[in-house]
Legacy VTK file of the C-alpha trace (Angstrom):
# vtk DataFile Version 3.0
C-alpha trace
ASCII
DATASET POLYDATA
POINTS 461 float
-54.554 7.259 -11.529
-56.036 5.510 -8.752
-57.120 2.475 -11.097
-52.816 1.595 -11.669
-51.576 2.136 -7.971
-51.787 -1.534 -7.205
-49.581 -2.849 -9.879
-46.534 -0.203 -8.699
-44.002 -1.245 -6.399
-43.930 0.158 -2.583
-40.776 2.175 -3.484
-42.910 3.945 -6.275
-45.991 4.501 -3.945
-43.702 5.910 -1.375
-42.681 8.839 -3.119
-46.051 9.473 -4.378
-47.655 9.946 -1.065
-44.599 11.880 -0.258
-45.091 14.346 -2.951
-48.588 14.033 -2.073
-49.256 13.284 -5.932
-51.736 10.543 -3.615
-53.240 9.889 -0.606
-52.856 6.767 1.431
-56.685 7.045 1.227
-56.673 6.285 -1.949
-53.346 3.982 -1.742
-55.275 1.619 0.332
-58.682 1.920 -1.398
-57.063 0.964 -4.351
-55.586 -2.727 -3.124
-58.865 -3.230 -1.255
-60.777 -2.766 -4.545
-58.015 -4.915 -6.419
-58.854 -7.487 -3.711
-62.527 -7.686 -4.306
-61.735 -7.737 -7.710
-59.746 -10.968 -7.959
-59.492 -12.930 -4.442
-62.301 -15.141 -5.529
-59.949 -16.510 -8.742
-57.391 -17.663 -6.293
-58.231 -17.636 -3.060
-55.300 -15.768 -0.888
-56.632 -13.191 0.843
-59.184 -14.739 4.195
-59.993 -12.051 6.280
-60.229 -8.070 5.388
-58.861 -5.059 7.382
-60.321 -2.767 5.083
-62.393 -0.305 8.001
-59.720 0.286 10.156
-57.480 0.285 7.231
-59.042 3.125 5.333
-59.380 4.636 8.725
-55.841 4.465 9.290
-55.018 6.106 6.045
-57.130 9.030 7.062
-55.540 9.918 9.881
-51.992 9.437 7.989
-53.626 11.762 5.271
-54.498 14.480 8.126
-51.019 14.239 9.607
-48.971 14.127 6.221
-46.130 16.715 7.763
-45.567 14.384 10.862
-44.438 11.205 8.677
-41.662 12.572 6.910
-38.996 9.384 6.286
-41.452 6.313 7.934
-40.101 3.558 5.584
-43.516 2.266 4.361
-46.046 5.423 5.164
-49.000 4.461 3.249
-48.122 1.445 1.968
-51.074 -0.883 2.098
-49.121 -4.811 3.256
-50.962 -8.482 3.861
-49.970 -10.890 6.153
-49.468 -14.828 6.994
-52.562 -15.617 8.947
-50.013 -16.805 11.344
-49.015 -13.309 12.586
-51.033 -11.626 15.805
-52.885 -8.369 14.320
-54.583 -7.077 17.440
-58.496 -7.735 16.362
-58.298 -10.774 13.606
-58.283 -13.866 13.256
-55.538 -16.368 14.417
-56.303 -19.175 12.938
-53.387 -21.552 11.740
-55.671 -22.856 8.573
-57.346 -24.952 11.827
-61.068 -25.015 12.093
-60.837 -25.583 15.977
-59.148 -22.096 16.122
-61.866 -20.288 13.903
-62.412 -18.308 16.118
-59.666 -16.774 18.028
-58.511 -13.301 17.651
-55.043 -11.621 18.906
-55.040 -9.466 21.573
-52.314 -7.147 20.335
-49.758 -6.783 18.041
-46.958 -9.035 17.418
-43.466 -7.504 17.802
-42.896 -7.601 13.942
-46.522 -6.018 13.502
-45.538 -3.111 15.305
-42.407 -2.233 13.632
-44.480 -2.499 10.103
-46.897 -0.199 11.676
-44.877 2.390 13.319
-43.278 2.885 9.713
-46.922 3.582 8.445
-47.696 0.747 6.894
-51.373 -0.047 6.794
-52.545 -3.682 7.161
-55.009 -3.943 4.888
-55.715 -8.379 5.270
-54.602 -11.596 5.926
-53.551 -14.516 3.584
-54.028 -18.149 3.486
-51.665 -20.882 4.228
-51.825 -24.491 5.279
-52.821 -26.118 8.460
-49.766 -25.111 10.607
-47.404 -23.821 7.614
-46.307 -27.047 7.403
-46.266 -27.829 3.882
-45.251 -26.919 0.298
-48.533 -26.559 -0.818
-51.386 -24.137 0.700
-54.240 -26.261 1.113
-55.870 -25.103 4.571
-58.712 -27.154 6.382
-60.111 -23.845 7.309
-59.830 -21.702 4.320
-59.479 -24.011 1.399
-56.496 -24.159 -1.275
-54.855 -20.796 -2.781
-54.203 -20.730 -6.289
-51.311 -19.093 -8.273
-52.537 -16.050 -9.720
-50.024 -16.599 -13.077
-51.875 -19.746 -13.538
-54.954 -20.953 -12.012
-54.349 -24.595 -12.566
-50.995 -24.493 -10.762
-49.852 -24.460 -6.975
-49.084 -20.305 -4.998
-46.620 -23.082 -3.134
-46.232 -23.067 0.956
-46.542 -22.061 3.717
-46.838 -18.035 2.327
-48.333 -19.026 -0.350
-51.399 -16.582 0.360
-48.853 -14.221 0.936
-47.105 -15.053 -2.643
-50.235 -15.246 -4.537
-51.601 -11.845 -3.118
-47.923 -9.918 -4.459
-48.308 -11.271 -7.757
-51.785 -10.614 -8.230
-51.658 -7.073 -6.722
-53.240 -7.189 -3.849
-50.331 -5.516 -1.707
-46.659 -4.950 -2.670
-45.124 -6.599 -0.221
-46.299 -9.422 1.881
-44.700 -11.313 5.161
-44.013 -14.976 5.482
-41.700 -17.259 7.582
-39.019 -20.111 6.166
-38.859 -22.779 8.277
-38.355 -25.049 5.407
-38.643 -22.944 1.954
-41.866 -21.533 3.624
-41.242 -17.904 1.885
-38.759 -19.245 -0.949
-40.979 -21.833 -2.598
-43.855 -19.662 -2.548
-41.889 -16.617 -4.242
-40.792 -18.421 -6.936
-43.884 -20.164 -7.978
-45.598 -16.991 -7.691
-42.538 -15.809 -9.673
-41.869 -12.707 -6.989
-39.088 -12.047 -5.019
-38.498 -13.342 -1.487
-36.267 -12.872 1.366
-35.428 -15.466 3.764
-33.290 -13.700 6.377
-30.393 -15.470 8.571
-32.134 -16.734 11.889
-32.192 -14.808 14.902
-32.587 -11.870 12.300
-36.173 -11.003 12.525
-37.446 -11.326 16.678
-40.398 -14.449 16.751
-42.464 -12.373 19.536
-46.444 -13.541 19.725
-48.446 -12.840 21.455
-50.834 -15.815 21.086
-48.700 -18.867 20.178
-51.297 -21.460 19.747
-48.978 -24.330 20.312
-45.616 -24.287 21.834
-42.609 -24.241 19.294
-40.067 -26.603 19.120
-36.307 -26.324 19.309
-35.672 -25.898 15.530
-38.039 -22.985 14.936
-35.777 -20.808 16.794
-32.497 -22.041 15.179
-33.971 -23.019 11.408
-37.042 -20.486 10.894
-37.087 -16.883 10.062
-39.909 -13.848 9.233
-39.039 -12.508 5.876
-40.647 -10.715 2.977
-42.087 -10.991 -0.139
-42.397 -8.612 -3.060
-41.982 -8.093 -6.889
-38.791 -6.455 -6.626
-36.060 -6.211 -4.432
-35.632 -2.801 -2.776
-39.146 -3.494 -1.187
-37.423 -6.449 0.240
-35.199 -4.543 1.867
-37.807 -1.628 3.030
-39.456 -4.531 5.060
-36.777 -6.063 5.943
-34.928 -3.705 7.258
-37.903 -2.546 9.378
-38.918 -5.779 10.967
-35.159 -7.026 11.477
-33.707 -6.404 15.110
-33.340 -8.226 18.318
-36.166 -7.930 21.095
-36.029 -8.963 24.716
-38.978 -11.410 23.767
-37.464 -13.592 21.877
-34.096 -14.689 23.519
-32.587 -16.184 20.043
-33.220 -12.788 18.241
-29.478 -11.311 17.681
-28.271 -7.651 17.868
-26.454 -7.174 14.849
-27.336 -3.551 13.154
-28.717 -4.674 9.206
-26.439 -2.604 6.781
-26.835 -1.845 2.983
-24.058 -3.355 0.453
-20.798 -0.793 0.302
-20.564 0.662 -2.907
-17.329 -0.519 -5.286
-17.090 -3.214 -2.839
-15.556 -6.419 -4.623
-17.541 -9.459 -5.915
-17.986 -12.245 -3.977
-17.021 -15.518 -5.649
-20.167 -17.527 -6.226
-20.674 -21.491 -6.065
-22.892 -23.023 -8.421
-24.614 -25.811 -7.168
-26.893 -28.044 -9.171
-28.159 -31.717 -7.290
-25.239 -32.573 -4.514
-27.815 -32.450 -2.276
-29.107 -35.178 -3.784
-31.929 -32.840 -5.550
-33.202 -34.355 -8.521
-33.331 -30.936 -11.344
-35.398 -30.635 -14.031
-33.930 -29.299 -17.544
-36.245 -26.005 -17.338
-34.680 -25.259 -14.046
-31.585 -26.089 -15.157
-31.456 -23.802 -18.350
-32.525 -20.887 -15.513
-29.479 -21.685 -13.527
-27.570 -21.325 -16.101
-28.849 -18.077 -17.208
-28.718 -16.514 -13.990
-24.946 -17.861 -13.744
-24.535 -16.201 -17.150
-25.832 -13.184 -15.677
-24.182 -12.625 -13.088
-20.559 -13.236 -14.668
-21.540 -10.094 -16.938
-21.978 -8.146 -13.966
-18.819 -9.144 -12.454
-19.081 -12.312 -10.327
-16.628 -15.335 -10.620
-19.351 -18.487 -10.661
-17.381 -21.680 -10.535
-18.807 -25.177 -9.507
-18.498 -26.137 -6.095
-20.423 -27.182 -3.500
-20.986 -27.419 0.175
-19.675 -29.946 2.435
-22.576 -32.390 3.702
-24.807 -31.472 1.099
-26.400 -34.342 0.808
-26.639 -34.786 4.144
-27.591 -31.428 5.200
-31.314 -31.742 3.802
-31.822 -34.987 5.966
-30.257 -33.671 8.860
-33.271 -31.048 8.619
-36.029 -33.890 8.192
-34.511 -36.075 10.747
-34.706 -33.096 13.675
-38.288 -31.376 12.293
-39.599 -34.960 11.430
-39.216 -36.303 15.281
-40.406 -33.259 17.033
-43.123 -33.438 14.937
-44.015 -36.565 15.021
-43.089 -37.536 18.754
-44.097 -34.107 20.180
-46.673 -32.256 17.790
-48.813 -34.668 16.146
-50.188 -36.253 19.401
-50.938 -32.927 20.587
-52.632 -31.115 16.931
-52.572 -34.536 14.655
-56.313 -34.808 15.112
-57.037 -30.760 14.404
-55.449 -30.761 10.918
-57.191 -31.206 7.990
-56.648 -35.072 6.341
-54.996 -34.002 3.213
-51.989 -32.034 5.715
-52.045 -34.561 7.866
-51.410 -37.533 5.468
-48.662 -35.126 4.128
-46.873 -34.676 7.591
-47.075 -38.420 8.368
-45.850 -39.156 4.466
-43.000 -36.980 4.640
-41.909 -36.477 7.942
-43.052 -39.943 9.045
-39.397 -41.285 6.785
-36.926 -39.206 8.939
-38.726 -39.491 12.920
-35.881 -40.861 14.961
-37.978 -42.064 17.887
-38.496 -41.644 20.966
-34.955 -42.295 21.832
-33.286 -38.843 22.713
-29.700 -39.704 22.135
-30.706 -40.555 18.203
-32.180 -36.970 18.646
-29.045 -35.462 20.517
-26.645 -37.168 17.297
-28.963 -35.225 15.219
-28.115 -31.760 16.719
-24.010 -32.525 16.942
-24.132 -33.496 13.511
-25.991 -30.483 12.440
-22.930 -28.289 14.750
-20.548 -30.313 12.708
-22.411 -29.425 9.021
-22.858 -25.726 10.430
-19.271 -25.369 10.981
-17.767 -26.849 8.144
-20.164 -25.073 5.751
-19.690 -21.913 7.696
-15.435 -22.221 7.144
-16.102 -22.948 3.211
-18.202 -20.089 2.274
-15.172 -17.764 3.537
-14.118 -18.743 0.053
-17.473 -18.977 -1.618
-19.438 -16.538 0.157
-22.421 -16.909 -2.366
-24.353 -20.224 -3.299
-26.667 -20.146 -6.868
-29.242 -22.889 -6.912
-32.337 -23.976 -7.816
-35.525 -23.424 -5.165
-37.629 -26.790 -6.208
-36.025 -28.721 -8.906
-39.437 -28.371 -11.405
-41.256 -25.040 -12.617
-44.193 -24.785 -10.368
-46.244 -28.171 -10.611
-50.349 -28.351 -10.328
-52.488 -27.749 -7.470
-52.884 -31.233 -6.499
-49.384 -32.104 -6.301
-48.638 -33.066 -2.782
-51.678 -34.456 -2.066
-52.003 -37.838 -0.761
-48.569 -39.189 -2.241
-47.368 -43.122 -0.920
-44.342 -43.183 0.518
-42.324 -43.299 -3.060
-43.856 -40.340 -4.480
-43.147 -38.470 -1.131
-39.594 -39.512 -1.264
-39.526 -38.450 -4.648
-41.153 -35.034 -4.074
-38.749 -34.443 -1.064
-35.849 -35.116 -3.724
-37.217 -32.130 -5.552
-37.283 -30.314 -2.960
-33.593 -31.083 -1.168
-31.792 -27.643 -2.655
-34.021 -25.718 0.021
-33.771 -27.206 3.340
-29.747 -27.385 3.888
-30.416 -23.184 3.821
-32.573 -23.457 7.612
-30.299 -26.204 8.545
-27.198 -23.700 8.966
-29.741 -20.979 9.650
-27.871 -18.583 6.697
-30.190 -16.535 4.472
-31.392 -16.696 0.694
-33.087 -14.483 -2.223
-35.531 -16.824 -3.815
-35.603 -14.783 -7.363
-38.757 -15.568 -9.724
-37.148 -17.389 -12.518
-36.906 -20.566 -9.615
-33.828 -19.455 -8.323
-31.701 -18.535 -5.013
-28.690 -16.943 -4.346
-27.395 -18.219 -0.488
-25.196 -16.015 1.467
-23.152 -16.316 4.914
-25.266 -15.896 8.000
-25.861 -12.283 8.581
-24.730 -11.322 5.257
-28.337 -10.721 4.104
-26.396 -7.819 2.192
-24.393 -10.073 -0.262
-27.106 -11.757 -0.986
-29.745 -9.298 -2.085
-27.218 -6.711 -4.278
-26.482 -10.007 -6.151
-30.303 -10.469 -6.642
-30.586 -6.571 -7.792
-27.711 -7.371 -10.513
-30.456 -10.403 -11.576
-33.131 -8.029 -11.477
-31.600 -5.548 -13.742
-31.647 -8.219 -16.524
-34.868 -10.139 -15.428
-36.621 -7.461 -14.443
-39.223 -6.518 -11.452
-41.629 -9.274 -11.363
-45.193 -8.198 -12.972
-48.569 -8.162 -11.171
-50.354 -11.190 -12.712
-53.517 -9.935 -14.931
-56.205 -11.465 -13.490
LINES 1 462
461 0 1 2 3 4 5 6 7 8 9 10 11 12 13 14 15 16 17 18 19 20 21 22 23 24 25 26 27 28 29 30 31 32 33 34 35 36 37 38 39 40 41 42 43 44 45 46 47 48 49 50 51 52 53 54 55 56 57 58 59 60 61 62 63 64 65 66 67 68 69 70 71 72 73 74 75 76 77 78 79 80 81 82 83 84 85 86 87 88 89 90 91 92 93 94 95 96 97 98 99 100 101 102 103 104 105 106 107 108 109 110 111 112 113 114 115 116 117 118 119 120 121 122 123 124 125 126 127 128 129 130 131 132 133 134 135 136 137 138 139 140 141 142 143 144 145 146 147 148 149 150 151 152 153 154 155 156 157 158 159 160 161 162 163 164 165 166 167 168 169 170 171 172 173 174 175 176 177 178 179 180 181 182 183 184 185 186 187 188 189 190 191 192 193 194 195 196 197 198 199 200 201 202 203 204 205 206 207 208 209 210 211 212 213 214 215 216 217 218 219 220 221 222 223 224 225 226 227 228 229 230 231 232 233 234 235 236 237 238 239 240 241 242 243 244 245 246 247 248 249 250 251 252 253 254 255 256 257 258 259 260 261 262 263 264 265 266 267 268 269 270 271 272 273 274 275 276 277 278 279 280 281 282 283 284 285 286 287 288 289 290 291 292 293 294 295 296 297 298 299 300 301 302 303 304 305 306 307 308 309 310 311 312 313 314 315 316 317 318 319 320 321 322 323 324 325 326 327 328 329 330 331 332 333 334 335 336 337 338 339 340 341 342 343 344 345 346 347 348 349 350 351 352 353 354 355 356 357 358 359 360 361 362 363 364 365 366 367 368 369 370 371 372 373 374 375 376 377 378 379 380 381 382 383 384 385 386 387 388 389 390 391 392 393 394 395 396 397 398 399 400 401 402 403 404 405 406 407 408 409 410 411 412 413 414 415 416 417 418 419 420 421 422 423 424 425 426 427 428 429 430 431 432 433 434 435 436 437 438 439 440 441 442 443 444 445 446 447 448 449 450 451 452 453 454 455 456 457 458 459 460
């Protein structure tokens, strides 16, 4: 049996150790085997657990009575390189951190852990998540397990590519800019951006200080091929802590059953996003779905939204470029950093801080007004990227056209960590937005896509 435990969902797993039908012994030997079987092709997983791991699992095994109802006992997970796992690396994708290793656990560490998961690795990403793509100057570039020519997408896309390929069930990422929603669906997995403030930011090696916008536009979230293991992770890591003062106390709570639809707005390219007809015809099938099940979809879309997405490049763009490239510019790798200037270069205000300032008040403005229009559209269906997943190489070195032209693609995704609300990236390409803190909306709307569309398969490598 051992030989199909990888390509089952951490739901399924569960109640197999529960019933004791399998060991976590054999849980975890089983990804760590699938894992030496297939990293090479793509690339995702960069540093092992699999000692301790196995170790772990044994001393789950021996105490099987004492773990009755842990969310994830046994469940073998992999993680952003980003995250502190007391022993490994903490790397960034940066060669001039190749060597530093986390003292402890990071907040959201220990919550997976005291629900028995069992870290079994770490995944790739790119040099400081910042990018679409995961090309890493440390690592090297991950590849999507589905199709080796084409992009796992960024920052999680180690994360991504390890789901879909079977190396864990469920994976954790961060969306500071699509960072776990881009990933997902070119991986063609589920993902979970939560609202901000949802998921406490607590590490305990930061290797650079964050900026403003991390705490109001990023968020730790999940990935996995279906989306009750969303919410097993979810609801374990979510939760304030004292550690990170912008992490909110509001308990997480499961849809109501025979609660009423919420009305839906489908949005297409008001933001400006330029929408290929593949993603289009997925739209519209998910739209079809979801009328069947009972949802009013109508056209509509939010106020701003073409503003929204700039609003987002303008404030990440200057503290970027006028606070974090003089201090990392020269440890990143020269395909991320030509991206970063590319990109972000376009929307830097300056230096000036009242240019800065207008930036924030208009973002209060767009937050507000958005926030008063989704009490009559509560949901928001639209596309992740506006093109099916594109090839490995394409982000890299772009001129200034091209990058404007890739950041058009990408528009439908950023307006989300502007207002800080959170999104299901579904794999057909995807999302379905809901109201901040209504994570809940959100994802039973993704289960009635998942019903028709399926849980996402482990790619056959």
């Amino acid at each position: 049996m051992e030989g199909d435990l990888w390509s089952m969902t951490a739901q399924q797993m569960r109640q197999l150790v529960k019933n004791r039908e399998v060991s976590r012994v054999e849980l975890v030997r089983a990804h760590l085997d699938r894992i030496e079987k297939t990293n090479s092709k793509i690339n995702a997983v960069v540093e092992l657990r699999a000692e301790q791991a196995l170790a772990e699992a044994s001393a789950a095994d021996e105490n099987h009575s004492s773990r009755s109802g842990l969310a994830l006992d046994g469940i073998p997970l992999s993680i952003k390189d980003h995250y502190d796992v007391a022993g490994m690396k903490h790397t960034e994708g940066l060669p001039a951190l190749a060597e530093v290793r986390s003292p402890a656990d990071e907040v959201v560490i220990q919550r997976l852990k005291a629900a028995g998961a069992i870290i079994i690795g770490k995944t790739n990403q790119p040099d400081l998540q910042i990018r679409w793509n995961t090309v890493s100057h440390l690592y090297g570039t991950t590849k999507n397990p589905r199709d080796l020519t084409k992009t796992a997408g960024g920052s999680s896309g180690g994360d991504a590519a390890a789901v879909a390929a079977g190396m864990a069930p469920i994976g954790l990422g961060l969306d500071y800019g699509g960072s776990i929603r881009v990933p997902a669906t070119f991986c063609g997995i589920y993902g979970l951006r939560p609202s901000a403030g949802r998921t406490p930011k607590v590490a305990t090696l930061p290797p650079f200080d964050s900026p403003p916008t991390v705490d109001m536009m990023s968020c730790i979230g999940p990935l996995a091929r279906c989306v009750e293991d969303l919410w097993l992770a979810y609801e374990t890591v979510a939760g304030a802590h004292p550690g990170d003062p912008a992490s909110i106390p509001i308990p997480v709570t499961r849809p109501v059953a025979g609660a009423a639809r919420p009305r839906i707005a489908r949005m297409v390219d008001q933001t400006g996003a330029k929408v290929q007809p593949e993603v289009l015809a997925q739209l519209d099938e998910t739209a079809r779905i979801l009328r069947e099940a009972g949802y009013e979809v109508v056209d509509a879309a939010i106020p701003n939204a073409r503003r929204a997405p700039e609003v987002w490049a303008e404030l990440i763009g200057t503290e970027l470029m006028e606070a974090g490239m003089p201090v990392f510019g020269d440890k990143l790798g020269e395909s991320n950093r030509q991206h970063i200037e590319a990109l972000f270069g376009v929307y830097n205000l300056g230096s000036e801080s009242r240019k800065y300032i207008q930036a924030f008040e208009e973002r209060r403005k767009i937050m507000r007004e958005a926030a008063l229009w989704m009490e009559e559209y509560p949901l928001v269906l639209c596309p992740v990227a506006g093109m099916p997943t594109p090839d490995l190489d394409f982000d890299h070195f772009l001129d200034r056209e091209q990058t404007l032209n890739l950041f058009d693609h990408m528009r439908n995704i950023p307006w989300v960590n502007l207002l800080g609300i959170p999104s299901v990236a579904l794999p057909n390409g995807i999302q379905i937005v809901g109201r901040r803190f209504q994570e809940a909306q959100a994802l039973e709307a993704a289960a009635q896509v998942e019903r028709v569309i399926g849980t996402a398969s482990v790619a056959r490598l």
